[in-house]
N, CA, C and O atoms as a Tinker XYZ file with bonds, in Angstrom:
   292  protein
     1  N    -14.115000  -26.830000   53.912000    73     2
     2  CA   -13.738000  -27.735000   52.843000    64     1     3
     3  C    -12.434000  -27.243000   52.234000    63     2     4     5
     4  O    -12.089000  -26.069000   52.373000    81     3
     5  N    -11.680000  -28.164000   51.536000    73     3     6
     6  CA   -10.477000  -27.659000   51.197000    64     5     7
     7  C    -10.275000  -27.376000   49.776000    63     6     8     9
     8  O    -11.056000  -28.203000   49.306000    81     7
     9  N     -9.686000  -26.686000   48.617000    73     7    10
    10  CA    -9.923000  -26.734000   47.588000    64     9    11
    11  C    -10.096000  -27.375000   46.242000    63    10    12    13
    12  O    -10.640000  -27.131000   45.165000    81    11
    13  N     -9.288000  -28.429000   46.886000    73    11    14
    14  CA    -9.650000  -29.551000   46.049000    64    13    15
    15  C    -10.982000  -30.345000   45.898000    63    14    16    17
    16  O    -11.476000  -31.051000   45.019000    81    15
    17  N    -11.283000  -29.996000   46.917000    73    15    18
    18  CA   -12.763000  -30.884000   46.720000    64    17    19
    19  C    -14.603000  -29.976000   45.852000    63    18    20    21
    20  O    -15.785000  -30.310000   45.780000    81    19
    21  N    -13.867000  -28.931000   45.453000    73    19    22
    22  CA   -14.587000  -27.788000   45.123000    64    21    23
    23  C    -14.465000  -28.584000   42.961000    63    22    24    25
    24  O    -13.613000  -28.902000   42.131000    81    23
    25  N    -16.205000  -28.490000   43.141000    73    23    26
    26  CA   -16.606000  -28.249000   41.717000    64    25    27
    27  C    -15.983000  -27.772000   40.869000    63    26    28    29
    28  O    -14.956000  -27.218000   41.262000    81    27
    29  N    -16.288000  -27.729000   39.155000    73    27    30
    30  CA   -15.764000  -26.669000   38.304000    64    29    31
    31  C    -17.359000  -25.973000   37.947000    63    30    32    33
    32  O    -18.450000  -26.526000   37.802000    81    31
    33  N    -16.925000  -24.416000   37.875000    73    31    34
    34  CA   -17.593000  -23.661000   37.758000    64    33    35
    35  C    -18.340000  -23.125000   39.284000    63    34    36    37
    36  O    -19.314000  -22.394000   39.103000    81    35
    37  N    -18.070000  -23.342000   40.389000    73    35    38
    38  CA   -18.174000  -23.234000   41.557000    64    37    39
    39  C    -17.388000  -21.860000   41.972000    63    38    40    41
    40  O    -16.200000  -21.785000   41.657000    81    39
    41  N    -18.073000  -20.647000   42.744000    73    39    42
    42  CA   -17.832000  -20.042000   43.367000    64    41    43
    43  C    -17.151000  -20.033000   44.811000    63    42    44    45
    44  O    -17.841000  -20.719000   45.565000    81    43
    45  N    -16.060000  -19.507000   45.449000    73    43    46
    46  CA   -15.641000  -19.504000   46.637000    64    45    47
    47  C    -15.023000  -18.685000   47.004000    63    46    48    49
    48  O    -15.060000  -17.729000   46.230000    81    47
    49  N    -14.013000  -18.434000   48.418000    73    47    50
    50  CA   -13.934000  -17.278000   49.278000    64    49    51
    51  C    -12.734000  -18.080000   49.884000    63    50    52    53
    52  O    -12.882000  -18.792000   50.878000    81    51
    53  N    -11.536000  -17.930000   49.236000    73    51    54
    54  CA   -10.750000  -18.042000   50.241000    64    53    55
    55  C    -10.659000  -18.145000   52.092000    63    54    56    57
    56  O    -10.655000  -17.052000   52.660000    81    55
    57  N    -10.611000  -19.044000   52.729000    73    55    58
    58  CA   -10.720000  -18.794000   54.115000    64    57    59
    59  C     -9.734000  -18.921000   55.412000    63    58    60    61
    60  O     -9.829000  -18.302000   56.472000    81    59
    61  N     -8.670000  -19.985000   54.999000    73    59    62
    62  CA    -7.597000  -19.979000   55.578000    64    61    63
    63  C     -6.599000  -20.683000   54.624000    63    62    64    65
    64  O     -7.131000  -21.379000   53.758000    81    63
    65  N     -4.950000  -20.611000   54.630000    73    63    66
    66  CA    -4.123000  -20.652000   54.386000    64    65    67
    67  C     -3.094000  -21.522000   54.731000    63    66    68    69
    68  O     -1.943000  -21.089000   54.677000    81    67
    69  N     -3.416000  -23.341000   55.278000    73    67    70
    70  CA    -2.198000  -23.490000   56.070000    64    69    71
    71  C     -1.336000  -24.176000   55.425000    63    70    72    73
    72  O     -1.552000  -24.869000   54.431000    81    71
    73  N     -0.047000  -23.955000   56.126000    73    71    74
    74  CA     1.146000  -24.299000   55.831000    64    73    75
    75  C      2.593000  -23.657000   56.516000    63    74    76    77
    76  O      2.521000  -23.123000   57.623000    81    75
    77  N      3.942000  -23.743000   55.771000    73    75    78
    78  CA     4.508000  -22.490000   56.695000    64    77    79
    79  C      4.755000  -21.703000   55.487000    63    78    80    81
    80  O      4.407000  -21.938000   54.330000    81    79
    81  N      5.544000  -20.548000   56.058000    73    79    82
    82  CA     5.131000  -19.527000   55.929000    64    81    83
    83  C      5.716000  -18.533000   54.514000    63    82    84    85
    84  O      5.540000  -17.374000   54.138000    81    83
    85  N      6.497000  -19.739000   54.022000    73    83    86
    86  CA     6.686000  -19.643000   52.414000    64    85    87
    87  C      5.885000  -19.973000   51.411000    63    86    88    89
    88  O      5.854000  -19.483000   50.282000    81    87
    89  N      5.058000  -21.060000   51.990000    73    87    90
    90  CA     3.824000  -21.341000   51.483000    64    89    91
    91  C      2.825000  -20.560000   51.130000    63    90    92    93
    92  O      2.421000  -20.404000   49.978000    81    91
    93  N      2.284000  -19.909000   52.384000    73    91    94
    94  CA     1.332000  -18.943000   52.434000    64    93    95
    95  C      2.175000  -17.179000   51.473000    63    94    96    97
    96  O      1.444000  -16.300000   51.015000    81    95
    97  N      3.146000  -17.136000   51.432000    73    95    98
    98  CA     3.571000  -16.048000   51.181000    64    97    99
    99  C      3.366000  -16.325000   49.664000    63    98   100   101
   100  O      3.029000  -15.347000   48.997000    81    99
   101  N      3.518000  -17.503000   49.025000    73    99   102
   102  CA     3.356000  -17.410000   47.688000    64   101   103
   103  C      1.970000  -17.590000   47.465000    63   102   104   105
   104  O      1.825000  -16.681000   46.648000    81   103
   105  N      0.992000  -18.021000   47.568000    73   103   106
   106  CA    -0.203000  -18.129000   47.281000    64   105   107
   107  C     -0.865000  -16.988000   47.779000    63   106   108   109
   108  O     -1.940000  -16.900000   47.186000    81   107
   109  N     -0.686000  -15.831000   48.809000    73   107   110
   110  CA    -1.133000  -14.301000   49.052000    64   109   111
   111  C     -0.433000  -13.323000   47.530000    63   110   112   113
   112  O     -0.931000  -12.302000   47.056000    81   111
   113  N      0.550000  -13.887000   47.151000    73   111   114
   114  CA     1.408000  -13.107000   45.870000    64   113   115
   115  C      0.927000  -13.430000   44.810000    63   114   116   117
   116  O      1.300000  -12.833000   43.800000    81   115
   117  N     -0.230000  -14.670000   44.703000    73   115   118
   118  CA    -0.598000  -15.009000   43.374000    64   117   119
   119  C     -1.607000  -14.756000   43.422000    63   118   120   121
   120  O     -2.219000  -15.239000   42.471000    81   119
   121  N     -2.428000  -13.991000   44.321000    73   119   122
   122  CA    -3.444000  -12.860000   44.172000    64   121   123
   123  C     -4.518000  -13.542000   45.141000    63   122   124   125
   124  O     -5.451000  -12.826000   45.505000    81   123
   125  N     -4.452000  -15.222000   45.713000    73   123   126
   126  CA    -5.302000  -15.301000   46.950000    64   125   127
   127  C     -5.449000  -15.111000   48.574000    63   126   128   129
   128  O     -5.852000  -15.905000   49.423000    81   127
   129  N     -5.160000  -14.291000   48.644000    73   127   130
   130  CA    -5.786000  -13.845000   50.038000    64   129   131
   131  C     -6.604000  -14.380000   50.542000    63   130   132   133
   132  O     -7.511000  -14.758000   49.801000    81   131
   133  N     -6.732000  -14.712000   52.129000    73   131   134
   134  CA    -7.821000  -14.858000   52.785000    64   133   135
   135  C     -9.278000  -13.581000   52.601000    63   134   136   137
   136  O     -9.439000  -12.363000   52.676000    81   135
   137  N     -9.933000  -14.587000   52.377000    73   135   138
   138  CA   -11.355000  -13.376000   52.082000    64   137   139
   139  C    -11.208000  -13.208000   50.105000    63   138   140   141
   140  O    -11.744000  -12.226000   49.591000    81   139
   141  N    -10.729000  -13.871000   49.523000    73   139   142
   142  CA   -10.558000  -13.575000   48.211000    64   141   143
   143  C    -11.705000  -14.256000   47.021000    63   142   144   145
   144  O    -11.680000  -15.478000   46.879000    81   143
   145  N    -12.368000  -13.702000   46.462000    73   143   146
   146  CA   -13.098000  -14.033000   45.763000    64   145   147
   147  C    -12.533000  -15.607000   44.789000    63   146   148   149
   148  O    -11.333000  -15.867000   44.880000    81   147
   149  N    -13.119000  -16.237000   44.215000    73   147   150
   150  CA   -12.466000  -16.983000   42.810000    64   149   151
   151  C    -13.607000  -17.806000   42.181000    63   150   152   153
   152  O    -14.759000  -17.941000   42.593000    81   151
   153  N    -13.010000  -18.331000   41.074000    73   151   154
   154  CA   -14.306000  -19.667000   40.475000    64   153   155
   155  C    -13.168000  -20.695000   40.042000    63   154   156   157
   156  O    -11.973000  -20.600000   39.759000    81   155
   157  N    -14.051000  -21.666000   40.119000    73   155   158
   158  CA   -13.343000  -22.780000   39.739000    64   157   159
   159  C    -13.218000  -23.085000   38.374000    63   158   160   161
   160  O    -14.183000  -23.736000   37.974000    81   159
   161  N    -12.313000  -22.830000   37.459000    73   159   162
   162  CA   -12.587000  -22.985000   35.999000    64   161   163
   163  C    -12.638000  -24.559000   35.490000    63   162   164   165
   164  O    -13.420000  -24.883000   34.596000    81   163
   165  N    -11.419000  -25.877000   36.353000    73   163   166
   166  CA   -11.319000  -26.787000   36.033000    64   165   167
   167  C    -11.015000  -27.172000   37.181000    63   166   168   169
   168  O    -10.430000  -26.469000   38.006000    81   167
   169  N    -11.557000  -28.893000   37.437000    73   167   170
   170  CA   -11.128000  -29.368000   38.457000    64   169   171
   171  C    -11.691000  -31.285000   38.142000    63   170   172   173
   172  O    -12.767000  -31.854000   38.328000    81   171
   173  N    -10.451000  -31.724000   37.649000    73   171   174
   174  CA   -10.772000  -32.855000   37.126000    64   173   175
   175  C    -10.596000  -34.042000   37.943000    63   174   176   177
   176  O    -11.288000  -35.051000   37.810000    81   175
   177  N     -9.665000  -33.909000   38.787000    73   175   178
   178  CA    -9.473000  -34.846000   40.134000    64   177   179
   179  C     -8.261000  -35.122000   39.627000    63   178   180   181
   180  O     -7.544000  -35.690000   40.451000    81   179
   181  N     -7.604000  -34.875000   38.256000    73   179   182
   182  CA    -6.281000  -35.109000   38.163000    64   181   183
   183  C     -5.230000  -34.361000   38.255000    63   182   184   185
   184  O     -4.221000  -34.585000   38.925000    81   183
   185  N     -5.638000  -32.755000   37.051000    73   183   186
   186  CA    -4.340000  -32.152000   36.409000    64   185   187
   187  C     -4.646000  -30.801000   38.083000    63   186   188   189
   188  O     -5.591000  -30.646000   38.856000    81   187
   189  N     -3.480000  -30.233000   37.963000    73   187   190
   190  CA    -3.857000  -28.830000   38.615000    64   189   191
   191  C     -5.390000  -28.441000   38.604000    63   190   192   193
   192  O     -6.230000  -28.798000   37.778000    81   191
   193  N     -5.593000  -27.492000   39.891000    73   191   194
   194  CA    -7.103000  -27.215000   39.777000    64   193   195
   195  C     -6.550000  -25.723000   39.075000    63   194   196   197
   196  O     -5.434000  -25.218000   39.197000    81   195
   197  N     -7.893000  -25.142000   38.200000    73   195   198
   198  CA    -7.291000  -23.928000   37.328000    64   197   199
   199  C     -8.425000  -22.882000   38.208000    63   198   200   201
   200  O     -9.548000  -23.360000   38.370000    81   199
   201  N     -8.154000  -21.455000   38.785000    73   199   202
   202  CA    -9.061000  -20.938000   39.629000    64   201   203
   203  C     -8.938000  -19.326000   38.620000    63   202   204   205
   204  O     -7.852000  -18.878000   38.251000    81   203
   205  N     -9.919000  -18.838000   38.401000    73   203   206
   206  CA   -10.006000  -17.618000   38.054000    64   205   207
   207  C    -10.463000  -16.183000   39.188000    63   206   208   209
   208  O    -11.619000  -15.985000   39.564000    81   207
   209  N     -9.343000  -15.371000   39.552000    73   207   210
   210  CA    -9.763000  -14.429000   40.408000    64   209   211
   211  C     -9.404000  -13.496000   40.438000    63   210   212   213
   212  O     -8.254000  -13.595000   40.865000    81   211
   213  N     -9.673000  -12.312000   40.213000    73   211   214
   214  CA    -9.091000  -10.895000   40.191000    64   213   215
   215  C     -8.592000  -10.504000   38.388000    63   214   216   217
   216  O     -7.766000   -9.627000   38.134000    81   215
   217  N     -9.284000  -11.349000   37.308000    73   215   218
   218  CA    -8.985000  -11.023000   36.142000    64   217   219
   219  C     -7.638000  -11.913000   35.733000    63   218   220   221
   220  O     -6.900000  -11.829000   34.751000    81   219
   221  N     -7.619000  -12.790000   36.871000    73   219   222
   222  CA    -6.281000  -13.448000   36.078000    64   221   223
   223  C     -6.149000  -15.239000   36.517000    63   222   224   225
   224  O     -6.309000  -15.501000   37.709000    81   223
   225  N     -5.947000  -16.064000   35.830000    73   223   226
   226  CA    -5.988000  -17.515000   35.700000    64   225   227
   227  C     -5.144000  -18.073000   36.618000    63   226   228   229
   228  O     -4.153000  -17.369000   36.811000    81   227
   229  N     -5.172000  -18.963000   37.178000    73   227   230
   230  CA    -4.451000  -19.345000   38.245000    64   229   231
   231  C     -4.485000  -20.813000   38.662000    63   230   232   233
   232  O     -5.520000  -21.263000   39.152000    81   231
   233  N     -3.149000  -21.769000   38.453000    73   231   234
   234  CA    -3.119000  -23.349000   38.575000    64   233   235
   235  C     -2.879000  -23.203000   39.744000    63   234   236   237
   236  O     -2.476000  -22.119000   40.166000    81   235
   237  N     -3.060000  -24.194000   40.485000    73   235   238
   238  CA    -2.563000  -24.706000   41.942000    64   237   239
   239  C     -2.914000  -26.534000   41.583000    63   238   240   241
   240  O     -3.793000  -27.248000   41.100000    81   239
   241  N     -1.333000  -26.632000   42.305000    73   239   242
   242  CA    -1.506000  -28.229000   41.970000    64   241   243
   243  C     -1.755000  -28.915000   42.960000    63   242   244   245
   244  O     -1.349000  -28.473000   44.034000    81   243
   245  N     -2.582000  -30.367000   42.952000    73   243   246
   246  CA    -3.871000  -31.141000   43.803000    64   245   247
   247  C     -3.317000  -31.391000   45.418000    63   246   248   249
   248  O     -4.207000  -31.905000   46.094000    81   247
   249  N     -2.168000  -31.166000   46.110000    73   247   250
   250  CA    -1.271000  -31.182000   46.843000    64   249   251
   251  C     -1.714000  -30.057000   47.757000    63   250   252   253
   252  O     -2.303000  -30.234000   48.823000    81   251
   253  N     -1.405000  -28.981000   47.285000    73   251   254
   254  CA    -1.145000  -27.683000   47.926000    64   253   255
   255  C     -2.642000  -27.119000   47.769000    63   254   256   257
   256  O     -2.981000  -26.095000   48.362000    81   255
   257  N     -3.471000  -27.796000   46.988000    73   255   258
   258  CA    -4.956000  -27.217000   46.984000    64   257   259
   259  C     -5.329000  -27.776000   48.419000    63   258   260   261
   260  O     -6.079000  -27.089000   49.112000    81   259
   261  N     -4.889000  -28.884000   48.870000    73   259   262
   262  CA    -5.441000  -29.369000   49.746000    64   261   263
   263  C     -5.119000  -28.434000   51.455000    63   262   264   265
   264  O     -5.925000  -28.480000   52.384000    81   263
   265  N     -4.331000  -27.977000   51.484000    73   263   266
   266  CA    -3.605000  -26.803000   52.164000    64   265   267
   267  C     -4.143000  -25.325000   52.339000    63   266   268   269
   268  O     -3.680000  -24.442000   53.061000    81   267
   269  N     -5.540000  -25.268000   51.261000    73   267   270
   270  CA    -6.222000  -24.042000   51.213000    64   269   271
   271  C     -7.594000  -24.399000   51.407000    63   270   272   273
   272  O     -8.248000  -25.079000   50.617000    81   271
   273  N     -8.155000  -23.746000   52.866000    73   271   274
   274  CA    -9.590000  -23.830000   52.835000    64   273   275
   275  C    -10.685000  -22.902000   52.329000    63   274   276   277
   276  O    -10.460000  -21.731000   52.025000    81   275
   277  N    -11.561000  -23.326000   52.274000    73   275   278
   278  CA   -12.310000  -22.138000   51.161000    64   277   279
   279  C    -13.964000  -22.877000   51.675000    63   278   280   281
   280  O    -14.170000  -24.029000   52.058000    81   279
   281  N    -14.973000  -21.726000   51.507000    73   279   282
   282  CA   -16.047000  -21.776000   51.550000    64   281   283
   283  C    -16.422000  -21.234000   50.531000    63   282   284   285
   284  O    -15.808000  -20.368000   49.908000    81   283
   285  N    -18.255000  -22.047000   50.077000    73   283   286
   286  CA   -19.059000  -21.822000   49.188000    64   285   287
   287  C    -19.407000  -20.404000   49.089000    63   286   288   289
   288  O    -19.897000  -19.874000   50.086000    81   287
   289  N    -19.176000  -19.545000   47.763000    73   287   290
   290  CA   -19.737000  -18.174000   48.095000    64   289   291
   291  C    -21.142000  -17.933000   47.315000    63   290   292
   292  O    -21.753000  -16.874000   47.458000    81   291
């Protein structure tokens, strides 16, 4: 599933990354990694999804969420 389609308050696990490779280089720098813990703090179907992981808050906007796959953890 891709991240956008993920609940709020929902647990997940980073799982793949696609895009090229500026893409992926900024979203590994904003602390998600493949294999990376997070929760979903907000996810309204409109604004940015807001993800909490590693102690620190994190927007990704509804576009580029779609670009990150993630499983239920």
């Amino acid at each position: 599933m891709c991240l956008s389609e993920m609940k709020e308050n929902q647990k997940g696990l980073i799982q793949k990354i696609n895009g090229d490779s500026r893409f992926v280089s900024r979203v590994v720098s904003m602390g998600l990694p493949p294999s990376s813990p997070f929760l979903v703090l907000q996810n309204d179907g409109r604004s940015p999804v807001l993800l909490y992981s590693h102690d620190t808050m994190i927007a990704i906007n509804r576009k580029e969420c779609m670009q990150i796959e993630v499983a239920l953890a």
